[in-house]
C-alpha positions in Angstrom: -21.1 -11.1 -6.9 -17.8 -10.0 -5.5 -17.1 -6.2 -6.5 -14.0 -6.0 -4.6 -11.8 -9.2 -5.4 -9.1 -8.4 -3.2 -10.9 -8.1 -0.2 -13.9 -10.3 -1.1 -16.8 -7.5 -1.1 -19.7 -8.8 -2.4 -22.1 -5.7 -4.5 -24.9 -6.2 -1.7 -22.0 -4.9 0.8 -21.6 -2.0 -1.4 -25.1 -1.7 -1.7 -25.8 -1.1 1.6 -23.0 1.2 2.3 -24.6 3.5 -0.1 -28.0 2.8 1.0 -26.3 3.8 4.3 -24.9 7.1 3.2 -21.8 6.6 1.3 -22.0 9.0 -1.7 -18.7 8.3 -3.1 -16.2 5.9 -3.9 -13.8 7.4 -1.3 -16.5 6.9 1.1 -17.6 3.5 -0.1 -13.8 2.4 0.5 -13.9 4.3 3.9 -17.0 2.3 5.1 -16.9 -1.3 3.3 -13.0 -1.5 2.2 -14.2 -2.0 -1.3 -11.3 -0.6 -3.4 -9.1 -0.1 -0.7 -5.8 -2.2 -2.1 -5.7 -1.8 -5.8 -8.3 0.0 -7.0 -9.6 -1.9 -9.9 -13.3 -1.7 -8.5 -13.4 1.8 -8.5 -15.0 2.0 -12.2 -18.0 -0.7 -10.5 -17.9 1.1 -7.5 -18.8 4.7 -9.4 -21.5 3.0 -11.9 -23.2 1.9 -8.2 -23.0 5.1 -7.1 -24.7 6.7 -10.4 -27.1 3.7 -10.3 -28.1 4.5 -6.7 -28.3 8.5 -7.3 -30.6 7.5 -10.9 -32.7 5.3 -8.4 -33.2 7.7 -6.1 -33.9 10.2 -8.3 -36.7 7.9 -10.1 -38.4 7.3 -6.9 -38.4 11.1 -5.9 -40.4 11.9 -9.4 -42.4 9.3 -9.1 -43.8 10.6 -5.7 -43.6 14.2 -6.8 
């Protein structure tokens, strides 16, 4: 599914930019372009971000 229509990035793309470090939409755009012309994504690009830090923070409590 494209997250970014104007430059055609699809949501694994912005997956693995955060997977990869990015930790905020600045630096999702920096990395992938995603939200880099108009900005309409940002609002998707943030709920990824807060569904990748909730992941994250699952996984941790499950292994504590």
């Amino acid at each position: 599914m494209f997250v970014c229509s104007c430059l055609a990035v699809t949501n694994r793309t912005v997956d693995a930019t955060i997977a990869s470090g990015a930790a905020t939409v600045a630096e999702v755009t920096q990395r992938c372009g995603a939200g880099g012309r108009c900005g309409g994504c940002w609002p998707e690009l943030q709920r990824l971000l807060e569904a990748a830090d909730a992941q994250r923070a699952s996984h941790r409590s499950a292994v504590a």
